[in-house]
N, C-alpha and C positions, 0 to 999 in steps of 0.2 A: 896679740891681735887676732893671731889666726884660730886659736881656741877659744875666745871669746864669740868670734864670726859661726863657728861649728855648733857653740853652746846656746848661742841665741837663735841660728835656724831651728836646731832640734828643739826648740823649746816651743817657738813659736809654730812646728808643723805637729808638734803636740797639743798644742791649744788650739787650733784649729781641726784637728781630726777630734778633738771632746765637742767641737761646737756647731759641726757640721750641719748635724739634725735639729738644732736649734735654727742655724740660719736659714735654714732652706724654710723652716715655718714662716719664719718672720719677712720671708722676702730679699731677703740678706745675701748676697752673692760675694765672695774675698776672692781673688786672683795673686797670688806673689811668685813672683818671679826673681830668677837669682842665680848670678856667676859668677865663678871667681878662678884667678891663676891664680898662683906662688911660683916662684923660683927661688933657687938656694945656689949659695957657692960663689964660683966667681962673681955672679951680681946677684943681689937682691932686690925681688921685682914682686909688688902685688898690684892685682888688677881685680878691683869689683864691680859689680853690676848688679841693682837691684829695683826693683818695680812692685809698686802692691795696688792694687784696685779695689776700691770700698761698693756695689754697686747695691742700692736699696730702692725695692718699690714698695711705695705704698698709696693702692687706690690710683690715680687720676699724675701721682709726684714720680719723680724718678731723681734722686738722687746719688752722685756721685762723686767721688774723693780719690783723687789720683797722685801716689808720690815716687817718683823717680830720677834715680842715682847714680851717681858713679866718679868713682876715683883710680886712681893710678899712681903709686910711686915706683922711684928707683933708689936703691940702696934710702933708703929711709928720709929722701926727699918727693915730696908732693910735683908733680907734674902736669895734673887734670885733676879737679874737682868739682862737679857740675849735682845742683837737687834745681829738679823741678818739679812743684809740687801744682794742683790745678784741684776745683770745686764744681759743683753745674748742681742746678734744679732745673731739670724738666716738668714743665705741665702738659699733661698728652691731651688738646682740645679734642680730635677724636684719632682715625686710624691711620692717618695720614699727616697731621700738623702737628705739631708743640712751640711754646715760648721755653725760651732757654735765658736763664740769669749763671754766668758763669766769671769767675775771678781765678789768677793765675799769678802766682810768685814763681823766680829762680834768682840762684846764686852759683853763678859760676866763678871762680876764684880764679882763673885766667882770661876771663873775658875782655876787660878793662872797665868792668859797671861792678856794684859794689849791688848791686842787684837791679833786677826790671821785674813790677807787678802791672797788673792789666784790670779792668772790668770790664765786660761785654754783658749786651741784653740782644738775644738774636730769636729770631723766627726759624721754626725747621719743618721739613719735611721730608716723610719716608716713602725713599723711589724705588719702585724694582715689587711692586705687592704682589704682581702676579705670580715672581722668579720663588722657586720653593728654597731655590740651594743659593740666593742671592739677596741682599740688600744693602741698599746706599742712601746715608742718613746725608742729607744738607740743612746746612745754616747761615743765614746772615743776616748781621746785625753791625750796632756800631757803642762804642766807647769810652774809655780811657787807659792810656799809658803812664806808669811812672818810671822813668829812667835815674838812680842818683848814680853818680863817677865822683869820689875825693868827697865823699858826705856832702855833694849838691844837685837837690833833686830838680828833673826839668817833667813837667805833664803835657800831653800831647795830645789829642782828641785822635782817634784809629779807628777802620770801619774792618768786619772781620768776616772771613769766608773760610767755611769749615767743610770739609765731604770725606764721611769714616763710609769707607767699604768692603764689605766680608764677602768671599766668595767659598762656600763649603766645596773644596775640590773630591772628597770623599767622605765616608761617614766616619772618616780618623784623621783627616788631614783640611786646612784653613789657610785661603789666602787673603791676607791683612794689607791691604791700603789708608791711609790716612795724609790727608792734606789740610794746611789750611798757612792763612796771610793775614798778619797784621796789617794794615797798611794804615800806617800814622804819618800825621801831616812833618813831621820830620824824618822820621826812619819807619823802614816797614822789614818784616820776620816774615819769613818762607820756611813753612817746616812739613816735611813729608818722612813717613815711617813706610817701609815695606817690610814685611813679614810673608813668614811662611808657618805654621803649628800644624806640629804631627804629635798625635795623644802615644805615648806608650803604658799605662795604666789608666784606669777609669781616672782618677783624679789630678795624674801627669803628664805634661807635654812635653816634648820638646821643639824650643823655639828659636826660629833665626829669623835677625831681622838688621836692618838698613836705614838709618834715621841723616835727617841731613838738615840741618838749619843753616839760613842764609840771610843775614841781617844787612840793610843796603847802607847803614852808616854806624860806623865803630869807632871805639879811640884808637887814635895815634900809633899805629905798630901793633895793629891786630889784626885777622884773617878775617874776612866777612862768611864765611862758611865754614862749620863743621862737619865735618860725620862720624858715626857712629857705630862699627858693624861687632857683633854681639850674637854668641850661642849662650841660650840659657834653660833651664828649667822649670814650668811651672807650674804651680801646684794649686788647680780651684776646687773652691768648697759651697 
């Protein structure tokens, strides 16, 4: 597993360092992100962490694909297993406004859902025009939820408030805010990420960050909040 894990990163920051000068023509931005423990001996323990960002402009569109992961066992049993994966189109009406069409899967394998996907269609606007070293993107709009538990799905109508905010604290270092709330007429999702990225090469960061989702109704002998605290590496092209 864990040469596999070594042989697929090097492979894939190989194919990204051939593609770099392609993407940057094409509009094309990739983000991946990625950590990992082992321990040996008296226990064995792996812990991964991984994140990729697709981000493409083209013209007036702004599209984006986000998929993010992570597991954990001990001695060769599974104990956390979470992918959240997410999509968006942007239409930028001009320098200030966009319509946002965005859809979001996850499966977490200890949650007690067998999965939850979403669609949202939301209005945004970008606050802070005059700040050089600041911006804060908002959105809202409204829905659908799918929740299934035991292979039975229930749908719920959700209205959705989103505010991603970057504050450049230096010309090497970023701080990351991100909020946002489902609120559906049965259960609503609280998830906020805080971050901190310090560059140590032109194309490397390194990154800490603080993720916390808080769902107000769960099955039966499950935690309504997670968190998440995470160093990682990573690498844009």
């Amino acid at each position: 597993m864990r040469i596999l894990l070594v042989i697929g990163l090097s492979c894939l920051m190989s194919v990204f360092s051939l593609s770099a000068h392609s993407q940057e023509e094409s509009g094309l931005a990739t983000q991946v992100e990625f950590g990992a423990i082992f321990t040996s001996g008296n226990t064995e323990n792996e812990n991964i962490k991984y994140k990729i960002v697709l981000d493409w402009v083209q013209q007036n569109w702004d599209y984006k694909f986000t998929s993010d992961g992570f597991r954990s066992s001990q001695d060769g049993i599974s104990n956390a297993q979470r992918l959240y994966h997410s999509a968006s189109a942007n239409y930028t009406n001009n320098e200030v406004s966009y319509a946002q069409g965005r859809v979001a899967y996850e499966n977490d394998k200890f949650s007690g859902f067998d999965n939850q996907s979403d669609v949202t269609f939301s209005y945004g606007r970008n606050i802070l025009q005059n700040r050089d070293n600041m911006s804060l993107a908002l959105t809202a709009g409204v829905g659908a939820r799918r929740s299934v538990i035991a292979g039975d799905a229930d749908t719920e109508g959700l209205a959705r408030f989103a505010a991603n905010y970057l504050w450049n604290l230096s010309e090497s270092a970023d701080f990351i805010q991100d909020f946002s709330v489902d609120a559906g007429s049965n259960s609503s999702i609280y998830r906020t990420e805080t971050g901190v990225q310090t560059d140590i090469l032109e194309n490397l960061s390194l990154k800490f960050t603080v993720k916390v989702k808080h769902q107000t109704e769960v099955p039966v002998d499950r935690e309504k909040t997670d968190t998440e605290t995470a160093i990682t590496l990573v690498l844009n092209f």
